[in-house]
C-alpha positions as CSV (number, residue, x, y, z in Angstrom):
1,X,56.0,-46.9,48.8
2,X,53.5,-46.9,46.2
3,X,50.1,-45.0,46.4
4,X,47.1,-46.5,45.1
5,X,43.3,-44.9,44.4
6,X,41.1,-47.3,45.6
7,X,38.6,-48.7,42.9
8,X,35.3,-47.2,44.1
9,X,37.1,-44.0,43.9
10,X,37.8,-44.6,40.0
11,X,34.4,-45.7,39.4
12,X,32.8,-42.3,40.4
13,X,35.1,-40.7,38.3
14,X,34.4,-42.5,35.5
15,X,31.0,-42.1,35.9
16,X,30.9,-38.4,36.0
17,X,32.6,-38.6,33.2
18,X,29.6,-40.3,31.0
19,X,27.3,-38.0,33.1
20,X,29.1,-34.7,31.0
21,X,28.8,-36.2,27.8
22,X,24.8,-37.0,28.9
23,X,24.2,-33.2,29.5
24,X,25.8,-32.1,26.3
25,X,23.6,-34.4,24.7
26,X,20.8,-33.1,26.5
27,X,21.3,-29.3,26.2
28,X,21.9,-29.7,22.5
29,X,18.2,-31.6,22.2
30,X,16.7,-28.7,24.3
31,X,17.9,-25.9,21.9
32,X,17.3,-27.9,19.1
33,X,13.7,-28.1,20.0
34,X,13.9,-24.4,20.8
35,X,15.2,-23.4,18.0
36,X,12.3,-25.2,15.6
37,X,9.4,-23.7,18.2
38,X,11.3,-20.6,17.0
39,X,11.7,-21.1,13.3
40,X,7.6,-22.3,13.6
41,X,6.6,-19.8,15.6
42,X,7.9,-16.7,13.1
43,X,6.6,-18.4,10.2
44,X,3.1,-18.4,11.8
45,X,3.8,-14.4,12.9
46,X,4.8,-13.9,9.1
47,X,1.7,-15.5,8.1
48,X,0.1,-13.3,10.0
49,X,1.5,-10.4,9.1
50,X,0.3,-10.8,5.3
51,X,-2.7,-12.1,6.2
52,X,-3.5,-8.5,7.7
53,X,-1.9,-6.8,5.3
54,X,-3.5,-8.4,2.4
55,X,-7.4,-7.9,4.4
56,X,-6.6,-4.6,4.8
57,X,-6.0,-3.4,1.0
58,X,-8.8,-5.4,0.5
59,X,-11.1,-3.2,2.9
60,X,-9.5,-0.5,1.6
61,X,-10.6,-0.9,-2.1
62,X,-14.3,-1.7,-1.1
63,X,-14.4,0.9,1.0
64,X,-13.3,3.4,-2.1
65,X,-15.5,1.8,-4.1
66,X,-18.4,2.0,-2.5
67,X,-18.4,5.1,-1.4
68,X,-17.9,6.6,-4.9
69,X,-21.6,4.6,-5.3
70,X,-22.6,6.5,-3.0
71,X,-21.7,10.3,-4.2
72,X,-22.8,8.9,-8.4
73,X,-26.3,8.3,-6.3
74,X,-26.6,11.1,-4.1
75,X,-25.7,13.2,-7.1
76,X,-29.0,11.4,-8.9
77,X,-26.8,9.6,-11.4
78,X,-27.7,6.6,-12.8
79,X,-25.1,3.7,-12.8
80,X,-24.8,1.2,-15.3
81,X,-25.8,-2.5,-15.2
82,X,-25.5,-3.8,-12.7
83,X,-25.9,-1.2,-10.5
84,X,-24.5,-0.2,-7.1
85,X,-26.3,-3.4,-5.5
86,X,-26.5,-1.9,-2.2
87,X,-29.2,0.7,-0.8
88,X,-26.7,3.9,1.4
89,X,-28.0,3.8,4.9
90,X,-28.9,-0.3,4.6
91,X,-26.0,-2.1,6.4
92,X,-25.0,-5.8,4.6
93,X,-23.4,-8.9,5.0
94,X,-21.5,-9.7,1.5
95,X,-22.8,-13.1,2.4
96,X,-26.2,-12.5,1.1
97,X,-25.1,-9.4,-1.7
98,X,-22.0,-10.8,-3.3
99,X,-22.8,-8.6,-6.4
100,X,-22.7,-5.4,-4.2
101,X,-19.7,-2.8,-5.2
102,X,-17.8,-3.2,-2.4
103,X,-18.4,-7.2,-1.9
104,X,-17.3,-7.5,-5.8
105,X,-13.8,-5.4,-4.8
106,X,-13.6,-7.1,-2.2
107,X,-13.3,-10.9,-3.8
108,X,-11.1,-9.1,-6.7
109,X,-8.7,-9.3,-4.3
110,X,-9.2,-12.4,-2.6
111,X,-12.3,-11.9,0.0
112,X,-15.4,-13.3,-1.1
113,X,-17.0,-12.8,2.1
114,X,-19.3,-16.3,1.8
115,X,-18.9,-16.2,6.2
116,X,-16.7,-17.7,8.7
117,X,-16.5,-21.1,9.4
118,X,-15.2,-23.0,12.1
119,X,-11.8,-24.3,12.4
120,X,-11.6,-23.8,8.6
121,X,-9.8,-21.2,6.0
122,X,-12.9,-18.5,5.6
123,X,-14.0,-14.7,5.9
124,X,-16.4,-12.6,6.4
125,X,-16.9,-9.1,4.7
126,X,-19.4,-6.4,6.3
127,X,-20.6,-3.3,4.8
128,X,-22.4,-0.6,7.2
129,X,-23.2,3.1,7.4
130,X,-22.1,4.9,10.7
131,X,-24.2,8.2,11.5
132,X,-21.0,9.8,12.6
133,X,-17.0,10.0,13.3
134,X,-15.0,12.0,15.5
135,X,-12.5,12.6,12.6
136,X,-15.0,14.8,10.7
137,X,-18.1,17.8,11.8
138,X,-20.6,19.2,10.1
139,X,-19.7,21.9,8.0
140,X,-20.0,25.5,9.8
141,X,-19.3,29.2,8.5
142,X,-15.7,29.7,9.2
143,X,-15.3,25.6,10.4
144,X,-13.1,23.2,9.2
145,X,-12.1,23.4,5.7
146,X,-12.9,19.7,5.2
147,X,-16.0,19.2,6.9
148,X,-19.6,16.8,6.2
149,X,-21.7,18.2,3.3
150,X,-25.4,18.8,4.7
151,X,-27.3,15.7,5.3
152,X,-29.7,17.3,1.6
153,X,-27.1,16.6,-0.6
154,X,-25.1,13.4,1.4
155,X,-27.6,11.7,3.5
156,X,-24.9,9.0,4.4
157,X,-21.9,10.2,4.0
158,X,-20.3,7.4,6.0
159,X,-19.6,4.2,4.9
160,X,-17.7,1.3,6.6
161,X,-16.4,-2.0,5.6
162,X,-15.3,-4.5,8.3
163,X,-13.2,-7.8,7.7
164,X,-12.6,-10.8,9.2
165,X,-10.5,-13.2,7.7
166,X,-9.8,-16.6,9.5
167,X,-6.5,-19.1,8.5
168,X,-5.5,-22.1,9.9
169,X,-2.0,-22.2,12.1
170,X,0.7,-24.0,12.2
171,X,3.0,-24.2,15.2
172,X,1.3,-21.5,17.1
173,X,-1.9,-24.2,17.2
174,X,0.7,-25.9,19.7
175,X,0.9,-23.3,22.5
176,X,-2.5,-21.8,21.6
177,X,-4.4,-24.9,21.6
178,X,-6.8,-23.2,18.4
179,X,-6.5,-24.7,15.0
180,X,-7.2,-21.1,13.2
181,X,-6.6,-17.9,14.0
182,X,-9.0,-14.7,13.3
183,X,-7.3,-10.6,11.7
184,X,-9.5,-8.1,11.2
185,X,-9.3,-4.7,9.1
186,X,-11.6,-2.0,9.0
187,X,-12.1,1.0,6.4
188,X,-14.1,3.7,7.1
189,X,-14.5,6.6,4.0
190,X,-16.4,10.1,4.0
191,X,-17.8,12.0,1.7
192,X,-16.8,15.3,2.6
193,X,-16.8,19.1,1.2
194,X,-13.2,20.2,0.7
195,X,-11.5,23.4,-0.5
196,X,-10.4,23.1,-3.6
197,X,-9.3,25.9,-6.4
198,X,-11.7,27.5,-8.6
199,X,-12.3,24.7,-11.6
200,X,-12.3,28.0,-14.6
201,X,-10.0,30.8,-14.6
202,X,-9.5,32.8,-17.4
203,X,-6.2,35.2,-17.0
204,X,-6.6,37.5,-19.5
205,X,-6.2,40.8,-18.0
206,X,-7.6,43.1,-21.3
207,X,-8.7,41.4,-23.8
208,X,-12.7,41.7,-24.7
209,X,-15.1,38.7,-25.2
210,X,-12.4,36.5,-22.5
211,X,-15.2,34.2,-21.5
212,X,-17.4,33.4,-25.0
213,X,-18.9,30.2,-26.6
214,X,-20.1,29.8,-29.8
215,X,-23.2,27.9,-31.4
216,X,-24.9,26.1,-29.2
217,X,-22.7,24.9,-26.7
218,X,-22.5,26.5,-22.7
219,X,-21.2,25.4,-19.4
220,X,-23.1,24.2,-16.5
221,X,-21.5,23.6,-13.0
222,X,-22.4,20.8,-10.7
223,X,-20.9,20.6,-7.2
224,X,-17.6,22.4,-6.5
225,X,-16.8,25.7,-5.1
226,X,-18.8,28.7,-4.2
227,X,-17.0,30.4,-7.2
228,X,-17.2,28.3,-10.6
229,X,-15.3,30.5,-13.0
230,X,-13.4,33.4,-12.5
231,X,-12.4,35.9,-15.4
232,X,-9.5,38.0,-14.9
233,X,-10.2,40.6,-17.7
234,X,-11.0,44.6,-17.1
235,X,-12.7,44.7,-20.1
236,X,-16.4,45.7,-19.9
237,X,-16.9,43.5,-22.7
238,X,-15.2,40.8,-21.0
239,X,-18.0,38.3,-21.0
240,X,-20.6,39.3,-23.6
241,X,-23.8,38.8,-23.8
242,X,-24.2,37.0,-26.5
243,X,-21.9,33.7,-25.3
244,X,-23.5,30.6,-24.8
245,X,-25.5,29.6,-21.9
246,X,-23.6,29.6,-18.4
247,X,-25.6,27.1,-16.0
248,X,-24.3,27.7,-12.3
249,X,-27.3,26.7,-11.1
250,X,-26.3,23.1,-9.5
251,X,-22.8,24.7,-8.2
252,X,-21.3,25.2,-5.2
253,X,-20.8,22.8,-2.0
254,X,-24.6,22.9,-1.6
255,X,-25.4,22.3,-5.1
256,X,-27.6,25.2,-4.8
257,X,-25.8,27.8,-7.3
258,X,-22.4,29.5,-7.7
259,X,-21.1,32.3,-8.8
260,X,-19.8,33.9,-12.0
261,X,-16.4,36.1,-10.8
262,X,-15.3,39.2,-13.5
263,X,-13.0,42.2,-13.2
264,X,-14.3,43.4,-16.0
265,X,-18.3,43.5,-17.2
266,X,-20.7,41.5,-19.0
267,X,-21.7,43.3,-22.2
């Protein structure tokens, strides 16, 4: 006797099939699709990545920058043309003082700060000058050995630069539904009093006349330690009188006067 399948029978098995062949079709257009929302999506997190890294050496550099303004005018230098371009204690926008220190290092590397604008490739650069910070105090006998110099000789010692830099996106505009996408970096430098070694020694241990100058040069101090020079010989003689002028007058953390350290004399 001879067993038949009956047609309709067939028929659903050849239409299950077609029906395997329709999902491989369909998983390989799903991960397909997931795999270039992948590839898009970490090129728009790389992006991102050097877009912050690249704002952030830029705040960096102003920052320096414009702080070291800062100590050349509290120490009553003058600077040469053009100037600073910037008044400490006046907060800017590099908007409206492009020639500023920190605005000029700032575009040298690729900030010009000319403001944001919308939906567009732009950046904003902001200079300002915070009263305080919780990494640094006021310098106090015995305190910290890096510590804020007395508001006489640094009224501002603090100076901040913020940045904003806005790009436009790529993939990520997909899921996000926004067309640019804002980083920040912020820099904040101090001008601070630090320990640091005494800027003369003289090691001599014997020898007469150890500290001397001829004709009419001498040594002045400005800033630095409490003690400016030290001189290690026993002699009596070992700073005579007759050296050159020794101006300590403008030393020390204060700039109110430092001292001259001897084992020997002055004769």
């Amino acid at each position: 006797m001879q067993l038949k399948i009956p047609t309709w029978k067939r028929q659903v098995r050849e239409r299950r099939r077609g029906e395997k062949g329709q999902v491989t079709v369909f998983v390989l257009l799903v991960l397909g699709i997931f795999l270039l929302g992948f590839i898009g999506f970490a090129v728009d997190m790389t992006n991102v990545w050097f877009h912050r890294q690249a704002a952030q050496a830029a705040t960096d550099a102003a920052c320096q920058a414009g702080i070291m303004d800062v100590l050349e005018i509290d120490q009553g230098t003058t600077l040469p043309a053009p100037g600073p371009g910037f008044t400490p204690g006046t907060a800017f926008d590099c908007s409206g003082l492009a020639a500023a220190t920190p605005c000029w290092y700032a575009s040298k590397n690729g900030y010009t700060g000319t403001g944001l604008v919308a939906n567009t490739d732009s950046n904003d650069v902001a200079v300002s000058f915070p009263s305080s910070n919780p990494a640094l105090s006021a310098c106090t006998p015995g305190g910290a050995k890096n510590c804020l110099p007395p508001a006489t000789v640094a009224p501002f010692p603090f100076l901040q630069v913020d940045l904003t830099d806005r790009f436009r996106l790529t993939f990520a505009s997909l899921i996000s539904g926004q067309k640019t996408m804002d980083v920040k970096a912020k820099s904040v430098c101090a001008l601070v009093l630090a320990e640091v070694p005494v800027p003369i020694i003289i090691m001599n241990p014997v020898c007469p006349w150890t500290l001397n100058s001829n004709g009419s040069g001498g040594i002045s101090m400005v800033g630095g330690p409490v003690l400016s020079i030290e001189v290690n010989s026993s002699s009596t003689t070992a700073v005579p009188s007759s050296t050159g002028t020794i101006d300590l007058s403008k030393g020390g953390p204060s700039h109110t006067g430092s001292d001259l350290g001897v084992l020997g004399g002055v004769g």
